[in-house]
C-alpha positions as CSV (number, residue, x, y, z in Angstrom):
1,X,-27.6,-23.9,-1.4
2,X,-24.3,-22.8,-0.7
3,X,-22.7,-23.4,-4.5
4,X,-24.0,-20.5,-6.1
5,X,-22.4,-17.8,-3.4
6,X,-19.3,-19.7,-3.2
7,X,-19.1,-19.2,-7.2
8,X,-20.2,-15.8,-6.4
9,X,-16.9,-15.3,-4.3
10,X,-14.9,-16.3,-7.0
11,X,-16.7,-14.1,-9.8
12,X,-15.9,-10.6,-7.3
13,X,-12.3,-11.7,-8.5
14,X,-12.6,-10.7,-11.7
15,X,-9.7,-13.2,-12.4
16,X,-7.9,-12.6,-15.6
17,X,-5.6,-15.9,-17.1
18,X,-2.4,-14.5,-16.1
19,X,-3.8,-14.0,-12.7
20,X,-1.4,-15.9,-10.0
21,X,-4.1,-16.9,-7.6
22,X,-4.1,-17.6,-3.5
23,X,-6.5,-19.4,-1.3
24,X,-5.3,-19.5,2.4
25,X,-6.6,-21.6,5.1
26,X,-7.9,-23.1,1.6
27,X,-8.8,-26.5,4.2
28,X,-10.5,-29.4,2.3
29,X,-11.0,-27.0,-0.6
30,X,-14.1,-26.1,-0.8
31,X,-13.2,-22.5,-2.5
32,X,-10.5,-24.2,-4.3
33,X,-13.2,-26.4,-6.5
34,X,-15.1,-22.9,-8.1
35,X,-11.7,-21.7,-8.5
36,X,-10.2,-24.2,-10.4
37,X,-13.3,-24.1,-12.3
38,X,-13.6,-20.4,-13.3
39,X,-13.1,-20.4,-17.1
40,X,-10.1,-17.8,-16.7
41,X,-8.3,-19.5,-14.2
42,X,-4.5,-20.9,-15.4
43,X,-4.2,-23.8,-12.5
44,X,-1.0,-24.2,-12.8
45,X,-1.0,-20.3,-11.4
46,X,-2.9,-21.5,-8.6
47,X,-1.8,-22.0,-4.7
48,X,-3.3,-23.4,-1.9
49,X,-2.2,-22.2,1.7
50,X,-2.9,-23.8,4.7
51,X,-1.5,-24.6,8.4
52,X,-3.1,-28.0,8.6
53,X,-0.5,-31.1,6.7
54,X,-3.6,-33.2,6.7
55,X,-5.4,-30.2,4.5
56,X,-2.5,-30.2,2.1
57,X,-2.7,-33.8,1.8
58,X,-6.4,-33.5,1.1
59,X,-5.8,-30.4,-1.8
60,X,-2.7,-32.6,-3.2
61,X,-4.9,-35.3,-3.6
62,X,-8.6,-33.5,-4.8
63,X,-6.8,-31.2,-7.0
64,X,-3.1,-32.9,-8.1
65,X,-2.2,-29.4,-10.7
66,X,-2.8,-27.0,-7.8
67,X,0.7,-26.2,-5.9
68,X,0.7,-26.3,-2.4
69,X,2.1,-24.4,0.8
70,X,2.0,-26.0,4.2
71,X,2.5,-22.4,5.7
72,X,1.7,-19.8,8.2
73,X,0.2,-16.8,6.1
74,X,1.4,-14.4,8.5
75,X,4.7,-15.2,7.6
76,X,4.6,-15.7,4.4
77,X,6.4,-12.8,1.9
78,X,7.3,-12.5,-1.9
79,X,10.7,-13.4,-0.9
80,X,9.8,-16.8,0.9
81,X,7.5,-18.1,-2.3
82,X,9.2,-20.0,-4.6
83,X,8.5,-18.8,-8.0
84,X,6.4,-16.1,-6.8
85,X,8.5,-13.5,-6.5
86,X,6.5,-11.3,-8.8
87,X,3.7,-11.2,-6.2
88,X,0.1,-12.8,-6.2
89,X,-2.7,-11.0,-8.0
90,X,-5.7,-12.6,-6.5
91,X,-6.0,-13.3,-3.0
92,X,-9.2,-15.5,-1.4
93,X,-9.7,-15.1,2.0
94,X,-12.6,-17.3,2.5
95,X,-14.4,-17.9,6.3
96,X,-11.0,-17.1,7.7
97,X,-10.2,-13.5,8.6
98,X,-12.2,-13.9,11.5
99,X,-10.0,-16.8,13.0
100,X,-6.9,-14.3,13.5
101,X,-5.9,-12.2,16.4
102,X,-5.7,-8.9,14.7
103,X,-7.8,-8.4,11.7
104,X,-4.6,-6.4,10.8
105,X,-2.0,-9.2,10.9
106,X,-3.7,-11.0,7.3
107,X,-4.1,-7.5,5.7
108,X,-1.0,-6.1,6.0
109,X,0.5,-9.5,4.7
110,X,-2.0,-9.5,2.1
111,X,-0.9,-5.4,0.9
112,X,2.5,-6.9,1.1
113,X,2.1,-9.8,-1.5
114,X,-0.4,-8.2,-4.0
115,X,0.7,-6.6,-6.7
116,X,-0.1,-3.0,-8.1
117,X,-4.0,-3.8,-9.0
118,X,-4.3,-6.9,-7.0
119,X,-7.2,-7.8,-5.8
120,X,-8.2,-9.0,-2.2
121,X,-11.2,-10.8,-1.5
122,X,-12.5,-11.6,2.1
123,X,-15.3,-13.6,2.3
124,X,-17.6,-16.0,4.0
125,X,-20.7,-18.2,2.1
126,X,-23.0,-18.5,5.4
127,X,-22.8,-14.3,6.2
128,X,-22.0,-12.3,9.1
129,X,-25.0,-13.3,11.6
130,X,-23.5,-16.6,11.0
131,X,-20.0,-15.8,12.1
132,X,-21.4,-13.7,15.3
133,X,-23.4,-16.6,15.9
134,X,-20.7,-18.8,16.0
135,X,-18.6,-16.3,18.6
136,X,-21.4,-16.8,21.0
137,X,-21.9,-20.2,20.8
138,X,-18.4,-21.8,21.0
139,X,-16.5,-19.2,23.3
140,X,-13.7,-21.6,23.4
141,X,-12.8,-20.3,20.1
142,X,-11.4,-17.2,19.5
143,X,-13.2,-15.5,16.9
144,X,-13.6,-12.3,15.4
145,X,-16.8,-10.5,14.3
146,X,-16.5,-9.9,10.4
147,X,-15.5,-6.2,9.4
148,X,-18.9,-3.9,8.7
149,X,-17.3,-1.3,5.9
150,X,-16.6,1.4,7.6
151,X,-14.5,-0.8,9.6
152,X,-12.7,-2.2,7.5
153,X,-11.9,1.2,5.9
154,X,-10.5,2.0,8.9
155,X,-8.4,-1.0,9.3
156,X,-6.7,0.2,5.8
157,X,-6.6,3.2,5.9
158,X,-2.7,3.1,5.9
159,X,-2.5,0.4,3.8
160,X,-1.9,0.0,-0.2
161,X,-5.3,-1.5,-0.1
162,X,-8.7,0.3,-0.9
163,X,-12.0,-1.3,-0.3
164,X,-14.0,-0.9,-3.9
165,X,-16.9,-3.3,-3.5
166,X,-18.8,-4.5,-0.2
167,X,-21.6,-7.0,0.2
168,X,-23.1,-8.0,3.7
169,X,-26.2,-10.0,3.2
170,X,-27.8,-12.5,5.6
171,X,-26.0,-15.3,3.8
172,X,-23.4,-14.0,1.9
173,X,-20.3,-11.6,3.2
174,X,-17.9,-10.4,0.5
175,X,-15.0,-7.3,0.8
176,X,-13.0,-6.6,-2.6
177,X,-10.5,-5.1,-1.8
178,X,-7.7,-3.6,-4.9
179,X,-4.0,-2.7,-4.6
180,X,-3.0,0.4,-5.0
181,X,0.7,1.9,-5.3
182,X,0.1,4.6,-2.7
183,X,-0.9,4.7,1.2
184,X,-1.4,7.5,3.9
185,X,1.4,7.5,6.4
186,X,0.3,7.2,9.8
187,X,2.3,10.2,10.9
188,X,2.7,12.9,8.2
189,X,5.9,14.4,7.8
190,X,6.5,18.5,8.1
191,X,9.8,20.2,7.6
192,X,10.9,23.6,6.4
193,X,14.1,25.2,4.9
194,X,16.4,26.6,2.9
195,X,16.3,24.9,-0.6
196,X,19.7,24.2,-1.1
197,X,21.8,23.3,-4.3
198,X,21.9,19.4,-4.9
199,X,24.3,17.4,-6.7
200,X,23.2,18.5,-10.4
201,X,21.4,15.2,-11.2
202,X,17.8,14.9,-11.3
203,X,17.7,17.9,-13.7
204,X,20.7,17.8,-15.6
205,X,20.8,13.7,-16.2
206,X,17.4,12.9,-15.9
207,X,15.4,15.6,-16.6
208,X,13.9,16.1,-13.3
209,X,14.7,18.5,-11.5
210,X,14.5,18.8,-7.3
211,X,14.5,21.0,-4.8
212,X,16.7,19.5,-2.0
213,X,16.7,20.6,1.7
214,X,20.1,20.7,3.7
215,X,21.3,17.7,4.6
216,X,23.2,18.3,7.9
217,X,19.7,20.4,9.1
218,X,17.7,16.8,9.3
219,X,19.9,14.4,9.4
220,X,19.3,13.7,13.3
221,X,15.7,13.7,12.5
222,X,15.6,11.3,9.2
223,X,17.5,8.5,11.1
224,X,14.8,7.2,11.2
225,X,12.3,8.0,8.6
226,X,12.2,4.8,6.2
227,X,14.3,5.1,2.6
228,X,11.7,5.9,0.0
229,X,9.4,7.7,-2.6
230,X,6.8,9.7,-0.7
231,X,3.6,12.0,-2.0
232,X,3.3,15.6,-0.7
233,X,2.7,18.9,-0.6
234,X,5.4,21.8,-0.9
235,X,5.1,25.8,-0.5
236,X,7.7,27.9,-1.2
237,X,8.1,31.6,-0.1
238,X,7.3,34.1,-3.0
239,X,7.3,31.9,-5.4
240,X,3.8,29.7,-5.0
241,X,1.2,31.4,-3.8
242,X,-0.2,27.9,-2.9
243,X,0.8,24.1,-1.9
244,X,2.3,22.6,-5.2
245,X,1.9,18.7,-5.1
246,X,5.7,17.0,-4.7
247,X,7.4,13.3,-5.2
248,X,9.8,13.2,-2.7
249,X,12.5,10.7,-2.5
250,X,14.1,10.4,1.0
251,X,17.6,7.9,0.5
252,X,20.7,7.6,-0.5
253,X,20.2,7.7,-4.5
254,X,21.4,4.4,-4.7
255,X,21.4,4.3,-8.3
256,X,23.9,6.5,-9.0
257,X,26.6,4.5,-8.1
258,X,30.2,6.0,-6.9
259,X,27.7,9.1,-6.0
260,X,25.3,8.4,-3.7
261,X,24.2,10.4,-1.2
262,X,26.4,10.3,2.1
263,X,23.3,11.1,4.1
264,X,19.9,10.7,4.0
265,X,18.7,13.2,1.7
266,X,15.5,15.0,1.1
267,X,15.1,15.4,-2.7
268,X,11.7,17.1,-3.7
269,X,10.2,17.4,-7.0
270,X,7.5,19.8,-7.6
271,X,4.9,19.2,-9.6
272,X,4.7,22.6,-11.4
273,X,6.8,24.6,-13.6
274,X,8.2,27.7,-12.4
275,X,10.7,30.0,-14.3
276,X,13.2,30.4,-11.9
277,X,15.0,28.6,-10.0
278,X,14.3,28.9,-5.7
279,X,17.8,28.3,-4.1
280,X,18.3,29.5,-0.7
281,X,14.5,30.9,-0.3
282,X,12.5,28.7,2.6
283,X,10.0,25.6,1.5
284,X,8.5,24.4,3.7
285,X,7.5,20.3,2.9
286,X,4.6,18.0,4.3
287,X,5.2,14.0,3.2
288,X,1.6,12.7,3.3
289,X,1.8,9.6,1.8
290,X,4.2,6.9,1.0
291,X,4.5,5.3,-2.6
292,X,7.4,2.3,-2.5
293,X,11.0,1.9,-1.0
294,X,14.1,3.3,-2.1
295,X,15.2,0.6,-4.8
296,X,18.7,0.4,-6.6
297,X,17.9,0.0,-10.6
298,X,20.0,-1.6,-12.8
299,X,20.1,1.2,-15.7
300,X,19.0,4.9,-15.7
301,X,16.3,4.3,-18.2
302,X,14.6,2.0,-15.6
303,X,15.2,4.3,-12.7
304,X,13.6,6.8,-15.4
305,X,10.4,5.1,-15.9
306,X,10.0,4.7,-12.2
307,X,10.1,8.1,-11.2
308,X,7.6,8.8,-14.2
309,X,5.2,6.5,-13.2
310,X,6.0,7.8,-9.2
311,X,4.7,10.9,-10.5
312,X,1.9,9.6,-12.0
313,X,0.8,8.1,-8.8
314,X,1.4,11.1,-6.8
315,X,-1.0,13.0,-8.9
316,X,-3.4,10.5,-8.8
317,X,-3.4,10.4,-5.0
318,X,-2.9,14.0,-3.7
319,X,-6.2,14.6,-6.1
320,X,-7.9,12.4,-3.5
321,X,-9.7,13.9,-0.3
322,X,-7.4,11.7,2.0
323,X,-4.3,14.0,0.6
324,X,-5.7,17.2,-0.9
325,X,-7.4,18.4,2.0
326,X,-3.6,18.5,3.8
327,X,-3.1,21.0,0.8
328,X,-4.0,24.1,3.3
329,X,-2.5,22.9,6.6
330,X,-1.4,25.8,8.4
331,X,2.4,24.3,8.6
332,X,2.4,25.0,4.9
333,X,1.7,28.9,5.2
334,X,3.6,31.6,4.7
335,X,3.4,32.8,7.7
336,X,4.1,29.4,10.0
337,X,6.8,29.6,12.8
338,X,6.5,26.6,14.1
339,X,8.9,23.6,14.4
340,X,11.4,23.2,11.4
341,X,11.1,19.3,11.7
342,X,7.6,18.0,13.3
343,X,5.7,14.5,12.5
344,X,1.9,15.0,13.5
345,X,-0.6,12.2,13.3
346,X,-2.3,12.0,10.0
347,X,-6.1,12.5,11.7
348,X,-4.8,15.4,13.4
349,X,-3.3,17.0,10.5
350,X,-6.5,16.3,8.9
351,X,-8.5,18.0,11.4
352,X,-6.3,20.9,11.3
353,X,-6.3,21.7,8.0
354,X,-10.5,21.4,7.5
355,X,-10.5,24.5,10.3
């Protein structure tokens, strides 16, 4: 009875044959079988994760191309699997997100592996009721209700991860969750000054020209604000009569090496043409969103494409109701006084700017 919503599981995948595929808590492998037999799965691109050594021994034995991980998930990163580097693009969470703590712990791990696209799939064969159930009946164990959807929207709503297909039927519970290259910060980010003349590079050696804010007038303030490319909204006095979208990068510019940045700079790019340029008049900034760290490229040309394809995403987001509503938040006015640096929680900005 069970087979045909296990293979059901696997189908909400979508797996593609250069999919590198992750079961955790994968146990005896019971998943593992209808994944292994999914006519566009590559097994030698598949890996079974699990706490138990007596579990591994049982996968290393059932399924002898399948690699292995004796391994906590929750501290597992791209960095610590070998030739995995690149990043997973399927991963099964099958009758085990309600075993953890904090329903956040596996989900932020799991934003953290995927790659852009990824997909994430939490499921269980036997449904919710059977899982609440369960928590009643064996108190000893700590278990966790599974997520209804608006629950699980909320638990990532500041993560890479968007929930794009929910099932919750008496016997059958499956979340699909996809990667996506952008998230909301959990604070959004508000400052306002003069634009002040950079170092000449975005525009004159890349084509991309920014609008920087002065460095000494936030450097107390950025200390600690994470390196990075970040999505926003900019307004600029007498020169857009309303909020532009902006990629912002907030670093060092570490790409440019023998030049980087002394301080941690705010360098924004507007997404709009204007004739002139805006030195010394007042913008006034609101980082929304957050799109991927600071990285060092090896060559202009990549650092080139990145940006392009930053700006892409930015455009794709703030065209979203999670960002463009922020588009008339009173600290973007004309006619604001309030703080020149000021971090307010992304609900309450929200609220704010829907008044």
């Amino acid at each position: 009875v069970v087979v045909p919503r296990l293979q059901e599981i696997v189908k909400s995948a979508e797996i593609k044959k250069e999919d590198v595929i992750m079961d955790v808590g994968s146990g005896s492998g019971t998943l593992l079988k209808y994944i292994c037999e999914n006519v566009s799965t590559n097994i030698a691109n598949v890996y079974a994760v699990d706490l138990c050594e007596e579990m591994v021994d049982i996968v290393e034995e059932k399924f002898p191309d399948v690699n292995t991980l004796l391994a906590d998930y929750l501290e597992l990163s791209k960095s610590s699997l070998p030739n995995m580097q690149k990043g997973v693009d399927v991963i099964f969470l099958n009758s085990v997100i309600s075993t953890f703590t904090d329903l956040k712990d596996p989900l932020n791990v799991s934003a953290a592996l995927l790659n852009p696209g990824g997909r994430l799939i939490i499921s269980h064969p036997l449904g919710s009721p059977f899982v609440s159930e369960m928590k009643k009946s064996m108190e000893e164990l700590y278990l966790n209700d599974l997520p209804a959807v608006e629950e699980l929207k909320l638990l990532v709503k500041h993560l890479p991860l968007k929930v794009n297909k929910f099932v919750s039927e008496d016997e059958l519970y499956i979340a699909r969750l996809v990667q996506r290259p952008y998230h909301a910060l959990e604070k959004v980010l508000c400052m306002r000054g003069n634009v002040a003349s950079g170092w000449g590079r975005g525009g004159k050696k890349l084509g991309i020209p920014t609008a920087n804010l002065p460095e000494s007038m936030f450097a107390d303030a950025l200390r600690d604000v994470p390196t990075g490319v970040y999505l926003g909204w900019a307004q600029i006095d007498g020169v857009s009569s309303k909020s532009v979208k902006a990629v912002v990068n907030v670093g060092y510019s570490p790409t440019f090496v023998g030049a980087e940045n002394r301080e941690k700079v705010v360098e924004a790019h507007l997404l709009e043409k204007f004739q002139d340029d805006f030195y010394g008049k007042e913008m006034r900034l609101m980082l929304a969103g957050f799109l991927r760290p600071e990285t060092k490229f090896d060559s202009f040309p990549e650092l080139l494409a990145a940006i392009h394809k930053d700006i892409e995403n930015s455009r794709e987001a703030l065209d979203t109701e999670e960002f463009s509503i922020l588009s008339s938040h009173p600290f973007l006015q004309e006619k604001c006084e309030g703080e020149a640096w000021q971090q307010i929680a992304y609900d309450i900005a929200m609220q704010a700017a829907e008044v």
